[in-house]
Structure formats: structure tokens, C-alpha cells
SERO-4910 file (N, C-alpha, C, O; in steps of 0.05 Angstrom, whole numbers):
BEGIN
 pado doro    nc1    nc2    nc3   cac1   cac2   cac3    cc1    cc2    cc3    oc1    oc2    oc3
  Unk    A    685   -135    154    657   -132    159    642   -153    144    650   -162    123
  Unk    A    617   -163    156    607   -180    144    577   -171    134    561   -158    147
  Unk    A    573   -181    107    544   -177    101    517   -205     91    517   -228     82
  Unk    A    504   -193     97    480   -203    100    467   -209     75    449   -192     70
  Unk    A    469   -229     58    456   -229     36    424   -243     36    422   -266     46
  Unk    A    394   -226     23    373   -236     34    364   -241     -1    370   -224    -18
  Unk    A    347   -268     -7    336   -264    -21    297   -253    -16    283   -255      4
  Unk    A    290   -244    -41    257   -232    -36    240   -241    -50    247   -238    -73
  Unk    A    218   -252    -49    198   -252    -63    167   -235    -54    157   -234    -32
  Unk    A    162   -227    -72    137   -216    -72    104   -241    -62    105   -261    -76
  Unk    A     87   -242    -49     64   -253    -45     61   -273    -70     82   -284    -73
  Unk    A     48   -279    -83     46   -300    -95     54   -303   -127     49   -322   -142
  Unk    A     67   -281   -132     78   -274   -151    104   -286   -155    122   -278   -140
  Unk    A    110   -307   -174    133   -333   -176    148   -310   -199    172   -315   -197
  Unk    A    145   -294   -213    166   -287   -229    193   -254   -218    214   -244   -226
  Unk    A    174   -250   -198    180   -228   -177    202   -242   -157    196   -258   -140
  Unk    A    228   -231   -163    254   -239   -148    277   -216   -143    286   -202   -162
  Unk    A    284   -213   -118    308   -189   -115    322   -211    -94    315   -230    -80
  Unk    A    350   -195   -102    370   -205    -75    385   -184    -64    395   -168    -81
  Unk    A    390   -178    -41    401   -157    -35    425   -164    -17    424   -186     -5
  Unk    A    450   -145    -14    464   -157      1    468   -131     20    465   -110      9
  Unk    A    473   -130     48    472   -108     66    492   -113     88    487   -132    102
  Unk    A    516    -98     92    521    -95    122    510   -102    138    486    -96    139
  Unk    A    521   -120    160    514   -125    178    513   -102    208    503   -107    230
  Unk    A    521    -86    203    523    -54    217    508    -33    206    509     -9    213
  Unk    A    484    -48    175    460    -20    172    443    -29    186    443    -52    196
  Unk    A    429    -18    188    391    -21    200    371    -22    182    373    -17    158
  Unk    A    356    -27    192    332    -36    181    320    -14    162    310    -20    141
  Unk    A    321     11    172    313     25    164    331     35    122    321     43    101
  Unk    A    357     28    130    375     26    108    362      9     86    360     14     62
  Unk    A    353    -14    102    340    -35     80    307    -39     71    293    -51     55
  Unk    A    305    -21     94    274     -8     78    278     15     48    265     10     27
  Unk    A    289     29     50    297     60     37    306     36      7    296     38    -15
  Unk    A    329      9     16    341      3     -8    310     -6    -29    309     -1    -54
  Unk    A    287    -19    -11    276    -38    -27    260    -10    -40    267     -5    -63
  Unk    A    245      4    -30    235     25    -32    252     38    -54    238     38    -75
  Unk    A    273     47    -58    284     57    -79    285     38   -100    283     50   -121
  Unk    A    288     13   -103    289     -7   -127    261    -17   -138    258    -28   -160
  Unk    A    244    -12   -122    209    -14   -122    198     13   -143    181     15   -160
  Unk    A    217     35   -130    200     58   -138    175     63   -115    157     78   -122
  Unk    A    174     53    -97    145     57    -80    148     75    -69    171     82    -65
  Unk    A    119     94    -54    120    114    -43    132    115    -12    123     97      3
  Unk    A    145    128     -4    155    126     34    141    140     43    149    153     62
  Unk    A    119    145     36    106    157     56     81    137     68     65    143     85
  Unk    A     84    118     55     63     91     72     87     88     99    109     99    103
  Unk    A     70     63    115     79     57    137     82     35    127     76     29    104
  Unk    A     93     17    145    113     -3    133    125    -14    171    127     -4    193
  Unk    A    132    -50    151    143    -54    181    151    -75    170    138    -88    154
  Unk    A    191    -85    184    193   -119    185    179   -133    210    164   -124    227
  Unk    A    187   -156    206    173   -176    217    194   -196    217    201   -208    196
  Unk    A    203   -200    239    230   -223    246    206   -258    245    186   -256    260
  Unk    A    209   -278    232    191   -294    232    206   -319    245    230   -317    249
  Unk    A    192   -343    250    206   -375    244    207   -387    213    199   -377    192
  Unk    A    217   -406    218    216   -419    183    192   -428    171    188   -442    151
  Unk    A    171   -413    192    141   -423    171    131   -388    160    111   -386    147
  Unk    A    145   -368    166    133   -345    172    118   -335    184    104   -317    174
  Unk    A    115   -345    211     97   -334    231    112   -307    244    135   -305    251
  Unk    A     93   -292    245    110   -262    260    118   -265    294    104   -266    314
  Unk    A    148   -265    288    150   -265    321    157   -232    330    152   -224    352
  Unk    A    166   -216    311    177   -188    326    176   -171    307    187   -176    285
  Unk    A    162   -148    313    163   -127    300    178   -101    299    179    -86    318
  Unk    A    191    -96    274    210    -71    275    190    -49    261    179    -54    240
  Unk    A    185    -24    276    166     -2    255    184     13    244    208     14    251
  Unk    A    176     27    226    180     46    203    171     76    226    181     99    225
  Unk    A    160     71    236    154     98    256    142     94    284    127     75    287
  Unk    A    147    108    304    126    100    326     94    105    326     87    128    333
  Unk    A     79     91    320     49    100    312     34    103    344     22    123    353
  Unk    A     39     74    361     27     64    383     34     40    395     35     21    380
  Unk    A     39     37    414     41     13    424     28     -9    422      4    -10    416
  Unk    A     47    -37    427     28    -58    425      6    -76    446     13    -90    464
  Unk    A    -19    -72    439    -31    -79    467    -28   -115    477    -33   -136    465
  Unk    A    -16   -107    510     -5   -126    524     20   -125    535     30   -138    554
  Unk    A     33   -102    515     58   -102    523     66    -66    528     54    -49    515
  Unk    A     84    -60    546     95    -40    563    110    -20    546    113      3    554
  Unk    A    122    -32    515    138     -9    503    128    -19    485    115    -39    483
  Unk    A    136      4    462    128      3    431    156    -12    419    180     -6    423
  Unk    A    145    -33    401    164    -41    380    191    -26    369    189     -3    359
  Unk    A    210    -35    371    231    -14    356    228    -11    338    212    -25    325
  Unk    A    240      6    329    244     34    304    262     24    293    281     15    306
  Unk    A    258     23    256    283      9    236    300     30    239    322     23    230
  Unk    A    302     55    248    321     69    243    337     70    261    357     83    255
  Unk    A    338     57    294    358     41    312    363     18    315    378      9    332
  Unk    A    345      2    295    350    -33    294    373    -39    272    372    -39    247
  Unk    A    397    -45    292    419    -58    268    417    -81    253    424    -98    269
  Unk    A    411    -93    228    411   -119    224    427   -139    244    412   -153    257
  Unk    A    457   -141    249    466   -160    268    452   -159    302    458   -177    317
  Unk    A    437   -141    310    422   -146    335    396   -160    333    381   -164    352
  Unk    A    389   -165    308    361   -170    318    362   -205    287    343   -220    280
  Unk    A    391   -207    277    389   -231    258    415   -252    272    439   -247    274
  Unk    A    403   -274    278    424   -289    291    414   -323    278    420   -346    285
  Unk    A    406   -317    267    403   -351    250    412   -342    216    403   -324    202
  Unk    A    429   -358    211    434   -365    179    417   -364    158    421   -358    134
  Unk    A    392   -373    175    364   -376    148    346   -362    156    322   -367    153
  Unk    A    354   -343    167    330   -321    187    313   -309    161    321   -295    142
  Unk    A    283   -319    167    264   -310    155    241   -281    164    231   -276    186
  Unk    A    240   -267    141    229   -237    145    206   -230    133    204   -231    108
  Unk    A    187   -221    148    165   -211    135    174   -175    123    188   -159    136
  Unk    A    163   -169     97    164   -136    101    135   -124     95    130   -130     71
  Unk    A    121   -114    102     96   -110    100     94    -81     97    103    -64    112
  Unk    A     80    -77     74     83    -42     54     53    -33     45     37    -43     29
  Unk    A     53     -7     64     25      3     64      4     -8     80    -14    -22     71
  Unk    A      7     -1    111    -19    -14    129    -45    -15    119    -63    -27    132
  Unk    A    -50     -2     97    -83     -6     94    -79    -33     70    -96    -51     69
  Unk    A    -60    -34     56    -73    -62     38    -48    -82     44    -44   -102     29
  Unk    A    -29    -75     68    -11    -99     66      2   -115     52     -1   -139     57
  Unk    A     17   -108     34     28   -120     19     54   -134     35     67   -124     53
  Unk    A     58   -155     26     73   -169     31    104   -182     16    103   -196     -4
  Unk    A    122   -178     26    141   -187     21    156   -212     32    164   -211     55
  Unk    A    160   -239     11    177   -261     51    207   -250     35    214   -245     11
  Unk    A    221   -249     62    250   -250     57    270   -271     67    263   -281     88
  Unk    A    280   -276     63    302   -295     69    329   -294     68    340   -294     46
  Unk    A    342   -293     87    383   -300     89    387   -319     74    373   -339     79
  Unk    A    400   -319     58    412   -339     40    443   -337     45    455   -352     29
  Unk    A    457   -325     60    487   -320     53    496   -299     77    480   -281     80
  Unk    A    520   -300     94    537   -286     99    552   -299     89    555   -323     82
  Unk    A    568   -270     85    601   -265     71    612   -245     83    600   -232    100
  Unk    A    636   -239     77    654   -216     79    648   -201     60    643   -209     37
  Unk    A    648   -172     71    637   -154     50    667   -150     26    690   -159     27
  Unk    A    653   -133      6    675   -132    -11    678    -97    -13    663    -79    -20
  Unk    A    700    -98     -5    718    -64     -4    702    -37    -30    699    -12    -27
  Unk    A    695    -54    -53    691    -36    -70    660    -36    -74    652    -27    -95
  Unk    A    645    -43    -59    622    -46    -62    601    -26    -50    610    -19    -29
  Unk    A    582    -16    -53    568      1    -36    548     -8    -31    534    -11    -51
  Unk    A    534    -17      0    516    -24     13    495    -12     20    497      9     33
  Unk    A    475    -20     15    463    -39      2    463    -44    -20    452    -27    -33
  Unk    A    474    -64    -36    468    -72    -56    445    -94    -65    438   -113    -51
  Unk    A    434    -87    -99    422   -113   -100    438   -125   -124    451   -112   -141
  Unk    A    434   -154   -123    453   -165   -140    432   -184   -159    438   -189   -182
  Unk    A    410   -192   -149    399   -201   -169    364   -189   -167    349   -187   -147
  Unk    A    361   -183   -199    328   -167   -209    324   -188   -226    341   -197   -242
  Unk    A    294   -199   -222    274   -214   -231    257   -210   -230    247   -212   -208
  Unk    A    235   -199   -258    205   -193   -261    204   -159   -254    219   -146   -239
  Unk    A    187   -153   -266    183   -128   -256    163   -118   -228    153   -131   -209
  Unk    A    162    -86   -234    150    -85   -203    125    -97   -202    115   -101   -224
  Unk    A    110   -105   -180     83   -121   -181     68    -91   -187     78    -70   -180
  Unk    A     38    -95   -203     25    -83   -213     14    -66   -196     15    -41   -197
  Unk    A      0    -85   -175    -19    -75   -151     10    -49   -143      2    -26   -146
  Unk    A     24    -51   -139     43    -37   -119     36      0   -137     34     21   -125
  Unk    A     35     -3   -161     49     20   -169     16     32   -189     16     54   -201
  Unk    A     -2     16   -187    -35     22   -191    -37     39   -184    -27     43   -161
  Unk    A    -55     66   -201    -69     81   -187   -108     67   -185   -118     47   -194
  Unk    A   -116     82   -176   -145     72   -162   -161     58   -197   -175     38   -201
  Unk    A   -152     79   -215   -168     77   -237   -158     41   -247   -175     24   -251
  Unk    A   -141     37   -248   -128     20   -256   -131     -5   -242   -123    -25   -253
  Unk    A   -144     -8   -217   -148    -37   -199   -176    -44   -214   -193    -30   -225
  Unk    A   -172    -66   -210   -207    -75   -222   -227    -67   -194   -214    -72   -174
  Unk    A   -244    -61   -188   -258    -61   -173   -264    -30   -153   -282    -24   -138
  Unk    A   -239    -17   -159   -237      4   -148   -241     33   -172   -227     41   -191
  Unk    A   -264     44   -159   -275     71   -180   -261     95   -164   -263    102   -141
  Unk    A   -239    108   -193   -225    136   -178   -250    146   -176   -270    141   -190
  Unk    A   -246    164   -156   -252    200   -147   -265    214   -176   -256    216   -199
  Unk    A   -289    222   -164   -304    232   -192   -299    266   -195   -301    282   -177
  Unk    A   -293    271   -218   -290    304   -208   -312    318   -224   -313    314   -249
  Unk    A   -328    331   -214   -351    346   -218   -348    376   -228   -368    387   -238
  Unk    A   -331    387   -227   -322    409   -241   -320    412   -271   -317    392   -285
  Unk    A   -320    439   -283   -329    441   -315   -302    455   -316   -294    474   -304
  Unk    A   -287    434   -342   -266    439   -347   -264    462   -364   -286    472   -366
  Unk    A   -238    482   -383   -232    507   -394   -261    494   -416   -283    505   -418
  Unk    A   -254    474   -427   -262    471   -454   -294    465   -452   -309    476   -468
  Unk    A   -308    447   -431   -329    446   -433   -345    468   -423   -328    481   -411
  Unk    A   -373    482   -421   -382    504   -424   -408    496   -395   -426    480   -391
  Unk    A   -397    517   -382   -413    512   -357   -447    508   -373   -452    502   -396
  Unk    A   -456    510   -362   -496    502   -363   -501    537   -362   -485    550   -348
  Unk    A   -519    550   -376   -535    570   -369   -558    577   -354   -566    559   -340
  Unk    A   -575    605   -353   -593    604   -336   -604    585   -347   -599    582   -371
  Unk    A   -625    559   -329   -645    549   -338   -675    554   -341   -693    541   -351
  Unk    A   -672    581   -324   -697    594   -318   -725    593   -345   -750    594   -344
  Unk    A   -711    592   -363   -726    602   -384   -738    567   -389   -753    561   -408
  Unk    A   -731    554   -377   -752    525   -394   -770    520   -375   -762    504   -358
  Unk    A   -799    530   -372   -817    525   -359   -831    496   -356   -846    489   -338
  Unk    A   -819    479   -382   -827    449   -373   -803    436   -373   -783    439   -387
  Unk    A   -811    408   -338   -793    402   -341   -810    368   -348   -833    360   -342
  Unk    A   -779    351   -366   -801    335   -377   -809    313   -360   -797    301   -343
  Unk    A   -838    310   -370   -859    284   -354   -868    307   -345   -884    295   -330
  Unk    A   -874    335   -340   -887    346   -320   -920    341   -331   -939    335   -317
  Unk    A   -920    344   -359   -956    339   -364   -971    318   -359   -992    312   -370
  Unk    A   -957    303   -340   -964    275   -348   -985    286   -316  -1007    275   -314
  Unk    A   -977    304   -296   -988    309   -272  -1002    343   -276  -1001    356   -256
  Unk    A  -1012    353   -296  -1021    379   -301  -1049    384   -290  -1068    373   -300
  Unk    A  -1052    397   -275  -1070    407   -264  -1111    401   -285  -1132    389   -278
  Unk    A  -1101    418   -312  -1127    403   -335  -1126    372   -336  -1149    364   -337
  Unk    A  -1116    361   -336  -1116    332   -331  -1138    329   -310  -1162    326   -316
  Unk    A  -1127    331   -283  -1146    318   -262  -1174    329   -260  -1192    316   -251
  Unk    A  -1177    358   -271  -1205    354   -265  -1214    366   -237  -1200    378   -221
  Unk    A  -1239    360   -236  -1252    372   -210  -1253    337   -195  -1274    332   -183
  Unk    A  -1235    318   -196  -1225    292   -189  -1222    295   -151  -1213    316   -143
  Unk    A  -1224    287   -145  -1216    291   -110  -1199    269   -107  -1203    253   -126
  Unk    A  -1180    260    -92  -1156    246    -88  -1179    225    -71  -1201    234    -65
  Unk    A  -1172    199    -64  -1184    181    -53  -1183    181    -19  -1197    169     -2
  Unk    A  -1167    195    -18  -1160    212     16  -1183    226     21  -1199    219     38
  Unk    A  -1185    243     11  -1212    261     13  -1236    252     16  -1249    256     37
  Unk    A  -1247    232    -13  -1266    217     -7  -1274    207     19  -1297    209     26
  Unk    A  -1253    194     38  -1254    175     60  -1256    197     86  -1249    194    109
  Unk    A  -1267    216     75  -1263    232    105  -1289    246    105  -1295    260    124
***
């Protein structure tokens, strides 16, 4: 059996490097689950490869699920979980988009660097080379992005002490600034004009 060795880099992140090596008889879906497990990222985003040319332009899309079809065309994209790597990789230097989480797209390029014969004692997918840790953005919660304010929670926790009646404070403040002894037997300028 022969496997597929891909190197990865993360978007513009130069210290971010994985290599993975995979059967050429798993699917796509195998090699989503591997990156996903070595990431730590959540599977419950959507997610998709992207078969490219050698500049990375997207020529074909494999989904992570059937969401909808593509408009123009008659069927929906295949599913990584019936796309075999050897049906859909037939160049040596075949270049791959992986794109994680449709709302902020993260991006992954991938690259074939290597078939070989697999090795008997090995378990596939493997990765064989880790460089840099996970990217930051990936594993952020909201509080933690610059620009992005978590979810405010408005509730009164055990320890702080709800508010009491307020009933009892008849002023509220600035109100004397508009008190009735103030104005006087004054008529508003509305009045005047009528």
C-alpha cells in the first residue's frame, strides 16, 4: 500500500508546520478527524478541502457535510467521508486548500511532498513532523481576540447582593434642577405664541 505524505502550513504563520503521512485508501474525512485531533479544534465547525493548481486556486471541493448545493451546477460537492485520497490525488505535488470554520475561514495550504510504501508497523494517519504551536486565533475564545467583546452577563451572582426596594428614594438625582418651585407661575414659550 502506498501513502501519501502532505506537508501543512497554517495562513501566514512561518513557524506553524505539520507533516502528515496517510494511506492512500483513507478519505478525506480520515484526514480531517487526523488534523482536527492534533489541532485540538472543535468538529463541530464545517470545514472543507479544496483540490487546488500550484498557485492555490480552488478547483474542487470536498465537504465535511452536505449543507447545499453549488449554484450552476446539478449535484452537491462530495462528502470527505466517501472521497478516497487516491480518487481525487493524481499529481505528485498536488496542492490543498483546508478551510476550518465557514464563518472566519481559516486556512490551511497543503502540499504532497512524498509517496512511499507504507510501513507495516505504522498507524495511519500519522504525523511525523510538529512545528510551532497551535495558531492562537484557532483556539481564542471571544474574550481573548482583540476586537471582539464576549457576551455580557447581566445576572447577580451568589456573592453579589441583588438591589432592594427602591421605592423609598423619592429623589432621583438632577431631579431639582426641573422642580416645579423653580418655574414659577413662568409659561413655556409654546404657550406664549398661541
Amino acid at each position: 500500500m502506498l501513502i501519501y505524505k502532505f506537508k501543512i502550513k497554517f495562513e501566514d504563520h512561518t513557524d506553524f508546520l505539520r507533516e502528515i503521512a496517510l494511506r492512500a485508501d483513507q478519505t478525506f474525512e480520515d484526514f480531517h478527524q487526523a488534523l482536527l485531533g492534533n489541532l485540538g479544534l472543535d468538529p463541530g465547525m464545517l470545514a472543507s478541502f479544496y483540490l487546488c493548481d500550484h498557485r492555490f486556486r480552488k478547483l474542487k471541493e470536498i465537504r465535511l457535510t452536505d449543507t447545499n448545493t453549488v449554484p450552476g451546477e446539478n449535484r452537491t460537492p462530495p462528502l470527505m467521508q466517501d472521497a478516497l485520497l487516491k480518487d481525487y490525488i493524481d499529481d505528485p505535488h498536488q496542492r490543498l486548500l483546508f478551510v476550518y470554520d465557514s464563518l472566519n475561514q481559516w486556512t490551511f495550504y497543503i502540499e504532497m511532498v512524498k509517496i512511499q510504501k507504507a510501513d507495516i508497523n505504522t498507524v495511519y494517519p500519522a504525523f511525523t513532523r510538529r512545528e510551532g504551536g497551535v495558531p492562537r486565533e484557532l483556539t481564542a475564545t471571544p474574550k481573548q481576540l482583540p476586537g471582539v467583546e464576549p457576551e455580557k452577563d447581566f445576572r447577580f451572582s451568589e456573592v453579589e447582593e441583588a438591589p432592594g426596594d427602591l421605592s423609598g428614594f423619592d429623589q432621583v438625582e438632577g431631579e431639582d434642577d426641573f422642580s416645579e418651585e423653580d418655574q414659577g407661575n413662568q409659561r413655556d414659550d409654546f404657550e406664549q405664541d398661541k
